[in-house]
C-alpha positions, 0 to 999 in steps of 0.5 A: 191487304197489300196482295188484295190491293195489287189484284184489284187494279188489274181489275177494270169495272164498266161503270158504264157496261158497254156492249158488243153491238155485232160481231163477225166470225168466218173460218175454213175448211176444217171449221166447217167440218166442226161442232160449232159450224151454225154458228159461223157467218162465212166459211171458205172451202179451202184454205187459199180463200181465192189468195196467191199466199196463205198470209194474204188468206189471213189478212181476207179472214180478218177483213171479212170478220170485220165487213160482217161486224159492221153490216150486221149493226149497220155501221160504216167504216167511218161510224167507227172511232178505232180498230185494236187487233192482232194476229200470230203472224210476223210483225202482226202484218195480216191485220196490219194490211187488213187495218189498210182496207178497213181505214179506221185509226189503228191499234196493232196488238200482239198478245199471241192466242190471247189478243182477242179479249186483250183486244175486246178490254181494251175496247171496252175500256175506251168506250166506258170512258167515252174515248169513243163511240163505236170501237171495231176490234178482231183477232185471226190466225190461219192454220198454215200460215201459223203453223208454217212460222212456229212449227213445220209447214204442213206439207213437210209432214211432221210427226205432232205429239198428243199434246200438240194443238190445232191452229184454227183457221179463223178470225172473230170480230165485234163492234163495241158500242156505248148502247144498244141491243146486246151482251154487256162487258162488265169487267176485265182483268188483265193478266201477268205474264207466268213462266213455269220454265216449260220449253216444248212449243208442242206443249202450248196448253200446259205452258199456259194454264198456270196463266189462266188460273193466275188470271181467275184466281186475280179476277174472282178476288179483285171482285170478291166472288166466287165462281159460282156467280158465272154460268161459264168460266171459259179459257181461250185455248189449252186443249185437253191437257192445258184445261185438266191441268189448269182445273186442277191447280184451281181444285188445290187452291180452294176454287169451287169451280165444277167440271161442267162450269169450266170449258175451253175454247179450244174443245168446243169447235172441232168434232172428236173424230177430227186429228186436232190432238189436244184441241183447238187453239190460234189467236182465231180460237177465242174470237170465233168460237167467243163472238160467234158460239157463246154469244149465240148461247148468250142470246138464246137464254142458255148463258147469263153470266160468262168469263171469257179467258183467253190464254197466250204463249208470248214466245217466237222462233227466235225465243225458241232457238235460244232455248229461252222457256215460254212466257205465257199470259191471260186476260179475262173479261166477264159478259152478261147478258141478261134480258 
């Protein structure tokens, strides 16, 4: 009863299902190239997007995500109450310089690849509880820019191993609203941090799949389902590694989830010709290929009932020079979309 106590209060219940009004979702070169294409409202040519820095091509991803959101439902900056994002980048500054153009009171968050369904529960529960109307939130990340401060910049050439992941070029935004035409949040489950004792920053998807599977496992029992009552249960971004070894761990502890059921955000966006290595990943990851793939999926019928899992490794180049090993954590939320 006492471990069933616990999980349930990581578990929050939207009583009052809000909704994700709009979204927007822009990407790179290298997205435009992907599986998930269509499903992109704005894609740039290049990674500079017309910028002198790739860390101010960061912060226009983010501010043209957030734009498109709030044009597609109509919506002003000042209609909306609050934005809650966050980024990769040092001191989280792109979104932090992009919330200067927006001029919308501001939550900065960091929960490293997993802020964008920390970003849309915290939303969520703000809106269900009538703290606001109308709350914008987004996460980003841009392949050089990212890159360049956890690894080697792309023009020192590195060798990656097969485990490494792509950091997409990215950035995923959604109005959260008490009403209106749109999928519902349900639930959320906010996640612990798990460290394995891993160290390899070139190994992110193994690190945090025992995240994801503590996150599932806590949210399937705090609600008492089984995982057969979601069309999708979809983590943000392990990779082909992190995702056979977090489908495994779920195997061996008794979770009938099926292979077909249980996909990665990371796998969906780029074509297996492209050189991405284990998959996909970035705090952009989750947010586009969520916002903008899934949901498409969600309207058209294809999914009812979705658990988005986003996944994090909250460590730093500093952390990583002091051979600390990699935290990680995972935050669920469900969504439903049924007409």
């Amino acid at each position: 009863m006492g471990g069933e106590s616990v999980e349930r209060q990581r578990t929050w219940i939207f009583s009052n299902k809000p909704v994700i009004l709009s979204t927007g979702v822009v990407g790179g070169p290298f997205e435009s190239n992907g599986k998930i294409a269509d499903d992109f409202d704005i894609l740039h040519g290049d990674l500079w997007i017309g910028q002198e820095s790739y860390e101010k091509a960061h912060r226009k991803l983010l501010e043209e995500a957030c734009f498109r959101a709030m044009e597609k439902s109509n919506l002003k900056k000042e209609d909306i109450e609050f934005f809650l994002g966050g980024d990769l980048i040092n001191q989280i500054t792109p979104t932090s310089f992009g919330a200067r153009a927006l001029g919308i009171p501001y939550m900065g968050l960091f929960g490293a690849c997993s802020t964008s369904m920390e970003g849309l529960a915290l939303s969520s529960f703000i809106v269900n509880n009538k703290g606001a109307n109308y709350v914008l939130t987004a996460a980003s990340s841009h392949n050089a820019a990212v890159e360049k401060q956890f690894r080697y910049p792309t023009e020192y050439g590195g060798q990656k191993p097969p485990t490494a992941q792509w950091t997409i070029t990215g950035a995923g935004a959604a109005v959260i609203a008490q009403e209106g035409d749109g999928p519902a949040i349900v639930s959320a489950t906010i996640g612990k941090v798990v460290d394995m004792g891993l160290t390899d920053p070139f190994n992110m998807g193994g690190a945090m799949a025992p995240a994801a599977v503590d996150t599932i496992i806590a949210h399937l029992t705090s609600l008492k389902l089984d995982p057969s009552y979601y069309d999708l249960i979809v983590t943000g971004d392990l990779g082909s590694i992190g995702r056979s070894i977090a489908f495994e761990m779920l195997t061996e502890r008794g979770i009938p989830i099926t292979d077909q059921q249980f996909q990665d955000c990371g796998l969906m966006i780029y074509k297996d010709s492209q050189p991405v290595f284990s998959g996909g990943s970035g705090a952009g990851c989750s947010a586009v290929v969520g916002y903008g793939h899934l949901l498409k999926r969600m309207k058209k019928g294809e999914v009812k009932r979705m658990l988005l899992v986003a996944t994090g490794a909250l460590l730093s180049p500093l952390s990583f020079q002091q051979n600390e090993s990699i935290p990680c954590i995972a935050h669920a939320v469900s969504i439903e979309y049924i007409q």
